[in-house]
C-alpha atoms as one frame of an Amber mdcrd trajectory, in Angstrom:
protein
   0.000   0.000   0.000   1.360   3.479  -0.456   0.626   6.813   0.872   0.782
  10.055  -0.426  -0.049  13.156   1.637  -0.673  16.805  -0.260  -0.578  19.390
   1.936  -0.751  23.273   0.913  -0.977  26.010   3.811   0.081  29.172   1.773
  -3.718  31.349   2.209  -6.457  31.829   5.245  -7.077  27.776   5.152  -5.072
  24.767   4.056  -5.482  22.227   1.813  -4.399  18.373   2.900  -5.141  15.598
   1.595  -4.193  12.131   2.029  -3.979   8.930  -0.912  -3.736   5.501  -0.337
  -3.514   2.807  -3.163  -1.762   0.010  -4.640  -0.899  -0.651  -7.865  -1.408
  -4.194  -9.765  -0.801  -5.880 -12.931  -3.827  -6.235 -15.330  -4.283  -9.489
 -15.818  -3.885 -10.664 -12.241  -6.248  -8.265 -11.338  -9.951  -9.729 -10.560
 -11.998  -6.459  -9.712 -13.793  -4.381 -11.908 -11.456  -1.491 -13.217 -11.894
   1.096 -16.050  -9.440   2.156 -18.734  -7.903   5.470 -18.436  -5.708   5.039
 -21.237  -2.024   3.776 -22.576  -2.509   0.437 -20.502  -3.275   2.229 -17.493
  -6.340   1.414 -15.674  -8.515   2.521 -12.565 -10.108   0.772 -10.005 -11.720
   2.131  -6.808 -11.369  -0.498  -3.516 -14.581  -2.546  -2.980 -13.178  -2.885
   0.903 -11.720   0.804   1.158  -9.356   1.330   4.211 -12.124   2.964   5.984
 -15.095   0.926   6.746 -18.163   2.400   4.731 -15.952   5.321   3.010 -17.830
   6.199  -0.207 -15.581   7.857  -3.199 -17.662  10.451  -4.608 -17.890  11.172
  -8.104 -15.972  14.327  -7.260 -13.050  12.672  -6.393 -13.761   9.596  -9.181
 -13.428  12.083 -11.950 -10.415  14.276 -10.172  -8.584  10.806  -9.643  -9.340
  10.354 -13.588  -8.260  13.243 -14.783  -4.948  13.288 -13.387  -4.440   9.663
 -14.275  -4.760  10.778 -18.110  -2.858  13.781 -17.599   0.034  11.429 -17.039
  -0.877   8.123 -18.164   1.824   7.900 -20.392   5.009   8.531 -17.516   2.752
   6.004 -15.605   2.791   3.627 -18.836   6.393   4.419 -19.518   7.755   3.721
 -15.833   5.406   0.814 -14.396   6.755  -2.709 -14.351   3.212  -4.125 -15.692
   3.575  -3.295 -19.665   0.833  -5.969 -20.158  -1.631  -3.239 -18.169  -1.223
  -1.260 -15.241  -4.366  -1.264 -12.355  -4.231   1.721 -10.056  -6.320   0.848
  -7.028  -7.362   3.633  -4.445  -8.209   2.541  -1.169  -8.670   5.357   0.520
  -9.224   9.468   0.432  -8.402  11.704   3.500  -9.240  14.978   3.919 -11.199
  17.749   5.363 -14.725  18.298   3.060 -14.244  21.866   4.469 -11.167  22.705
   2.995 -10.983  20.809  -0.406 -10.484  21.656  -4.210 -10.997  19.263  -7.025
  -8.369  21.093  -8.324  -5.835  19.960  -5.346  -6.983  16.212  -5.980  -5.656
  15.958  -9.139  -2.543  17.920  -8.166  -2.192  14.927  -4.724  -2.637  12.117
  -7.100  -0.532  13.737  -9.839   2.250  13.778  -6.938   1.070  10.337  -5.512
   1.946   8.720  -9.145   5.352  10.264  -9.182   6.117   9.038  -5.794   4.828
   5.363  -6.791   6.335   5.085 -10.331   9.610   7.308  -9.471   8.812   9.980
 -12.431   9.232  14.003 -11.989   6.643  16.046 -12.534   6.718  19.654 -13.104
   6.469  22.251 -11.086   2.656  22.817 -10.587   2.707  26.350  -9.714  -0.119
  27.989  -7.097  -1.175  30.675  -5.512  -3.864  31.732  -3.049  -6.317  34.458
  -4.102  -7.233  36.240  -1.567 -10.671  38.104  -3.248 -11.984  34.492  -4.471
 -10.519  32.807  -0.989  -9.052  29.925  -3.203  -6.134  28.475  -4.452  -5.281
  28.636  -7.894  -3.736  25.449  -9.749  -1.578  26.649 -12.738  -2.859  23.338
 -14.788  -5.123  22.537 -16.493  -8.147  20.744 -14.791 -11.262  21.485 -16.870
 -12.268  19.591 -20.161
């Protein structure tokens, strides 16, 4: 199992967030799973770490996102090149200081810990007027 933690205190509030999943090889994989992309697949824990935690479409599609954003590094660095099952068992955080945007920024980060790729510096900034942080990537579409 590995763990990622994202934390970001730079405004009024601070974002943290914590990832745990696992990482298996497609075809010894027995769960349900769906394709991201590039042999890289997704697969949300049945028995999550935390008895009765739900994963919320929110997170789902932020955990997506980011997964196609670098499927290829994942592709390119995993030791599965038959197919590559990412497998999240778990999402910690506060519900009253959370950003999509900051989910796919902690898994983007929790990848590159797991498969041992750099990312690039994902620049941010706290805005004050909107009382937000602002992810220089790009999230939407």
């Amino acid at each position: 199992m590995e763990k990622y933690n994202y934390k970001l205190f730079k405004g009024r509030w601070g974002i943290s967030i914590t990832i745990y999943g696992e990482v298996f090889e497609k075809k010894l994989f027995k769960e349900d799973c769906m394709v991201v992309r590039d042999n890289v697949y997704l697969s949300f824990s049945k028995n999550p770490l935390i008895k009765n935690e739900l994963f919320c479409e929110e997170d789902r599609n932020a955990i997506f996102k980011a997964l196609n954003m670098i499927a290829e590094d994942i592709a390119l660095h995993t030791q599965y090149h038959d197919g590559t099952v990412i497998q999240i068992c778990s999402l910690q955080y506060d519900v009253c200081y959370y950003q999509k945007e900051a989910m796919v920024v902690a898994m983007l980060n929790w990848c590159s810990q797991v498969f041992g790729f750099e990312l690039e510096n994902i620049e941010n900034k706290f805005n004050n007027r909107l009382n937000q942080y602002i992810f220089e990537i790009e999230t939407d579409g």
